[in-house]
Structure formats: structure tokens, C-alpha cells
C-alpha positions as CSV (number, residue, x, y, z in Angstrom):
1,X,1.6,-3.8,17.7
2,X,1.5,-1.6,15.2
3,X,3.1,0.1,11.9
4,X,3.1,2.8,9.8
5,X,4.5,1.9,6.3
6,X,5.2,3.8,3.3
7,X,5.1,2.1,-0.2
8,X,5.5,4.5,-3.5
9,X,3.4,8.1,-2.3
10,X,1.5,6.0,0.3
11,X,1.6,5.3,3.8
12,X,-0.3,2.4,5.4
13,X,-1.2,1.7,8.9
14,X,-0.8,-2.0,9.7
15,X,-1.2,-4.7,11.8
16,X,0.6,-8.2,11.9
17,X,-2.6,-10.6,9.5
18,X,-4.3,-7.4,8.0
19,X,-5.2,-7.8,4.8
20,X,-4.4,-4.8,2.6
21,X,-4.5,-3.6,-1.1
22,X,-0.6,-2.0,-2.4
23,X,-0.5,-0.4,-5.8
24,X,0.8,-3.4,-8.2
25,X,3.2,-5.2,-7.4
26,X,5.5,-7.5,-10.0
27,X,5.6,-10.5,-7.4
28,X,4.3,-13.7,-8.4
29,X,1.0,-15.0,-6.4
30,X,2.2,-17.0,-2.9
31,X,5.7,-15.1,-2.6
32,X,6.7,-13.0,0.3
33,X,8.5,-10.1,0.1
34,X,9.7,-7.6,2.6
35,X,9.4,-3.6,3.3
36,X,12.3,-1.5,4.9
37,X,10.3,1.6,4.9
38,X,8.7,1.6,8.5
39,X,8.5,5.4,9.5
40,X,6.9,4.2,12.9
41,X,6.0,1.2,15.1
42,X,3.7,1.4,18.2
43,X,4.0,-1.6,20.7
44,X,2.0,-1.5,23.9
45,X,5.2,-0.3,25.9
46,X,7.3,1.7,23.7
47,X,7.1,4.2,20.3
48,X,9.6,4.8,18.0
49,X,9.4,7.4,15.2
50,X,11.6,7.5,12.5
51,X,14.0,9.7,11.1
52,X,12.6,8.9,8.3
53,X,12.8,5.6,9.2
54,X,13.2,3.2,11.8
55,X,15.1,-0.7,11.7
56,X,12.2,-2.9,11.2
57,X,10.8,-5.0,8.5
58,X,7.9,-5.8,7.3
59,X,6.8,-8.9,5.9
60,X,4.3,-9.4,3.7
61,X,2.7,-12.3,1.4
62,X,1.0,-11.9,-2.2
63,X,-2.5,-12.8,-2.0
64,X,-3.5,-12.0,-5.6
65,X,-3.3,-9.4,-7.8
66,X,-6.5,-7.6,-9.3
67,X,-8.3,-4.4,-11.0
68,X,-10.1,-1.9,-9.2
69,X,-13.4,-0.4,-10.2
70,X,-13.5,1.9,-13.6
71,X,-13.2,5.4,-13.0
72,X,-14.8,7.7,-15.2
73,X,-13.3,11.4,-16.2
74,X,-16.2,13.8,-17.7
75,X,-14.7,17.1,-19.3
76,X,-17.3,19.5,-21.0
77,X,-17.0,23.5,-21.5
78,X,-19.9,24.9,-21.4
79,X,-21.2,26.4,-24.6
80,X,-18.4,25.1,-26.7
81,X,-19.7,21.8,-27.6
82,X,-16.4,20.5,-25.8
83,X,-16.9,16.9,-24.3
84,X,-14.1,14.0,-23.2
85,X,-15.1,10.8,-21.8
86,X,-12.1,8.7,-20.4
87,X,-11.8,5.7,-17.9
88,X,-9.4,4.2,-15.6
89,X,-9.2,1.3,-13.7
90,X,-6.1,0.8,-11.9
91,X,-4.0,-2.4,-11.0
92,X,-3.6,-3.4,-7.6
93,X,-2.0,-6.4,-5.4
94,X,-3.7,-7.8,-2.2
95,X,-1.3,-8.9,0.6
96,X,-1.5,-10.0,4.1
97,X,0.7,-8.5,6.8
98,X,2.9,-11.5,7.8
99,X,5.0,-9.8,10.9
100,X,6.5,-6.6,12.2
101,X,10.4,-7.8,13.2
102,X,13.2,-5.2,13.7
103,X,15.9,-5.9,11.5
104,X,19.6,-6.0,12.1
């Protein structure tokens, strides 16, 4: 069985015990928490698509919370002695895929 999840402008295929990597999260480390925007869920019998979404849950636990690898944005114009360095390194929250229940 599995899901298709949306969190902020993502969507995220999942399975129940995958280990994934949401954009950060204010949740302490060891919490669970719960997603209500499931836009499909595949079983081996049965598919249902949402409109947008369907009545399941998802729940998931905090596994820790981290900083991805820097980025670095390069701007020159040529022949204008124009150059901008800048870097990024963005804040993200690992958690593992707890179950896939439909709610009530």
C-alpha cells in the first residue's frame, strides 16, 4: 500500500516505514504528527483518487531535524564587472512513515 501526499508545494510518494525528508517542521524530536492531505492511496485491490483529497491519514514520527547542503548562487554580467556570490542551505525534518489509516 501506497500514498501520494502533499505537504506545502510538495507531493510525496510513500510507503508505511519509509524514511523521508519534509521541509522543516516546528515539531519537537520523537513526536508524531498526522497529514490529512492524501490526494491518492493505491492498495493491491483497490485505487482511490481524490477530489482533491481522499479520507485517510497519514502518520508520521519526527526523526530529527537537520540542514541540507549549501547552495551556491553565481550572478555575473558579462563585461560589466557585475558579480554576486550568495548561499543557501535550507532546513529540513526527517520522518518515518508510521501508517496509512482512513480516517473517519
Amino acid at each position: 500500500m501506497y500514498a501520494i501526499i502533499e505537504d506545502g508545494a510538495h507531493q510525496y510518494k510513500i510507503e508505511k516505514g519509509e524514511i523521508l525528508c519534509l521541509e522543516s517542521k516546528d515539531i519537537e524530536e520523537g513526536k508524531k504528527f498526522e497529514i490529512k492531505q492524501v490526494l491518492l492511496v493505491m492498495d493491491d485491490k483497490k485505487t482511490e483518487i481524490g477530489a482533491p483529497f481522499v479520507s485517510y491519514t497519514v502518520e508520521l514520527k519526527v526523526l530529527r531535524h537537520f540542514r541540507g547542503d549549501k547552495l551556491r548562487i553565481f550572478k555575473k554580467k558579462a563585461k560589466k564587472r557585475y558579480e554576486r556570490v550568495q548561499g543557501h542551505r535550507q532546513n529540513y525534518t526527517e520522518v518515518e512513515v508510521l501508517s496509512i489509516k482512513a480516517s473517519k
